[in-house]
C-alpha positions in Angstrom: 0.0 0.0 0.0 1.2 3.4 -0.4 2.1 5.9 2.1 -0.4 8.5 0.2 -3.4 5.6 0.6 -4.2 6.1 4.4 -3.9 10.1 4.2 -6.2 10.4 1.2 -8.7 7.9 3.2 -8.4 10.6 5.9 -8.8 13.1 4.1 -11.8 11.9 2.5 -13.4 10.9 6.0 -13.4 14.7 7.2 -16.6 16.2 5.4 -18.4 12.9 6.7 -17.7 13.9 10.1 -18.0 17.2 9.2 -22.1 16.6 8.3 -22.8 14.0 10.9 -22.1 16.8 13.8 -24.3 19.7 12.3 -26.9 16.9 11.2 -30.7 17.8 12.5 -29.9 21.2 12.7 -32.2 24.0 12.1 -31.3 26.7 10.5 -31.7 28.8 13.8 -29.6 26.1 15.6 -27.0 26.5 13.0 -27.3 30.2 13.7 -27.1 30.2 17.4 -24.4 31.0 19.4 -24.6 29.1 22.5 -21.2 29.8 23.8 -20.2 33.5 24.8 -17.6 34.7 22.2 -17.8 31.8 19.8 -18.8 31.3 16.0 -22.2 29.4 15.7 -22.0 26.7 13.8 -22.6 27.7 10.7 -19.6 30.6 11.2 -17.7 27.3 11.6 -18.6 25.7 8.5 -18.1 29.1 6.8 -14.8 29.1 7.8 -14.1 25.3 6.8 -15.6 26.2 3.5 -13.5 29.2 2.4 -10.2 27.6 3.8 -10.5 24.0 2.3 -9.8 25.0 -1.2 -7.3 27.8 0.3 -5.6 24.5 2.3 -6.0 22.6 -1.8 -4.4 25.2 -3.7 -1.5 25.0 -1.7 -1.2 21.3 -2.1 -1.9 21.6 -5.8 0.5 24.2 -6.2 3.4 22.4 -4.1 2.2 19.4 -6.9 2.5 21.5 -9.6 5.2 24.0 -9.1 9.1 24.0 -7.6 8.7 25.4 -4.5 5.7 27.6 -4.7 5.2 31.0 -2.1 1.9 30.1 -0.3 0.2 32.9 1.2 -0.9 33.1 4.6 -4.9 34.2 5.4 -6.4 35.5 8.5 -9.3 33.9 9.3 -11.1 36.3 11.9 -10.7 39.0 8.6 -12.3 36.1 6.6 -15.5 35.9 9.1 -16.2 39.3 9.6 -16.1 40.3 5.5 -17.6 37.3 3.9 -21.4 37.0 5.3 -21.0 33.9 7.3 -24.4 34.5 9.0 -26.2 35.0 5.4 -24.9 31.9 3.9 -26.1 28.2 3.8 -25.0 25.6 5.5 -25.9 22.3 2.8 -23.7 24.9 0.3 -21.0 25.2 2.2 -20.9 21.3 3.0 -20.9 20.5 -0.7 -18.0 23.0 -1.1 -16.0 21.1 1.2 -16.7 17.9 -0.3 -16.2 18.5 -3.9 -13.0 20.2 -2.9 -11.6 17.0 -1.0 -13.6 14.7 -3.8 -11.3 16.9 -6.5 -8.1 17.1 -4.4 -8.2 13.0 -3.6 -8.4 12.2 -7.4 -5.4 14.1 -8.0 -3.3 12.8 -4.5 -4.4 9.4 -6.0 -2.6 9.7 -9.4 0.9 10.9 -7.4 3.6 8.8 -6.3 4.7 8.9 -3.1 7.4 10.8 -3.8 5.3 14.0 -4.0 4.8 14.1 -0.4 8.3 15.4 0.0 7.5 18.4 -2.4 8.1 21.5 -1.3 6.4 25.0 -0.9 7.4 28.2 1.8 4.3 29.1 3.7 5.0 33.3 4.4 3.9 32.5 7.8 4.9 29.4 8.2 7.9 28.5 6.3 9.2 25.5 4.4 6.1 23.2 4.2 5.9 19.8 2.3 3.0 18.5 1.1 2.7 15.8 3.5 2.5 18.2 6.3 0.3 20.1 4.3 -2.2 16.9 3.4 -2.0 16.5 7.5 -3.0 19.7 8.1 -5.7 19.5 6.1 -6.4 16.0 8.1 -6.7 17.5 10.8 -8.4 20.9 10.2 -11.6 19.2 10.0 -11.8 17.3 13.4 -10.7 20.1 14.6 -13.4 22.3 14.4 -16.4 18.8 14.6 -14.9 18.9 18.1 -16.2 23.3 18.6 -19.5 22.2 16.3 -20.3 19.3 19.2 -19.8 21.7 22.2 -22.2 23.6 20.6 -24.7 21.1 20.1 -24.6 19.7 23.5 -24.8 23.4 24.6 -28.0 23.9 22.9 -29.2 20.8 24.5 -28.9 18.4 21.1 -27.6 14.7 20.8 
């Protein structure tokens, strides 16, 4: 088996966990904000939504190119300027899966090889695109973790 195998199956298992926690939601659930100085949930899947494809242009371009510049982003100037309360949530979702649908056909055709490709984050520095596919891993189960706190806040299973 590859080394790439496991991480794509990873990859591909975010958006699954991803709709499972904001699953039964109402709109106005999805809305609230049930914990002082927090995003609602659908801030949250905002914020997964806009930085998925940010997190697979890097990878594609650390594919594609010899050591590519990747640009940082601020993600609190993201929320604030990009209607997170206006927008909807079974949108966003699908953003976040064909984005990891489209990146996983392309991580499928690599060899393994690729994951020691190279890009320089400004922020962050050197970056391969293994760390970069594990970022991306973990980015998801990151935030199911804030989307559940917020459920059982407002009292859901």
């Amino acid at each position: 088996m590859s080394a790439l195998q496991p991480l794509i199956e990873q990859y591909l298992e975010g958006p699954k966990q991803l709709r499972q926690a904001v699953a039964g939601m109402s709109r106005e659930q999805a809305l609230a904000r049930p914990i002082a100085g927090k995003w609602s949930t659908l801030e949250v899947v905002c914020h997964l939504a806009d930085f998925d494809p940010i997190l697979a242009d890097r990878m594609k371009r650390v594919i594609a190119e010899e050591k590519p510049t990747l640009v940082g982003a601020d993600e609190q100037k993201f929320a604030a300027a990009l209607c997170y309360q206006d927008r909807d949530l079974q949108e966003e979702l699908t953003i976040i899966e064909a984005t990891r649908s489209q990146l996983a056909r392309i991580l499928k055709r690599l060899p393994d090889a690729a994951l020691h490709r190279l890009g320089e984050h400004s922020e962050r520095g050197p970056r391969t695109l293994e760390q970069l596919l594990k970022g991306a891993i973990d980015h998801l189960p990151h935030h199911v973790k804030f989307i559940l706190d917020k459920r059982q806040a407002l009292g859901l299973k």
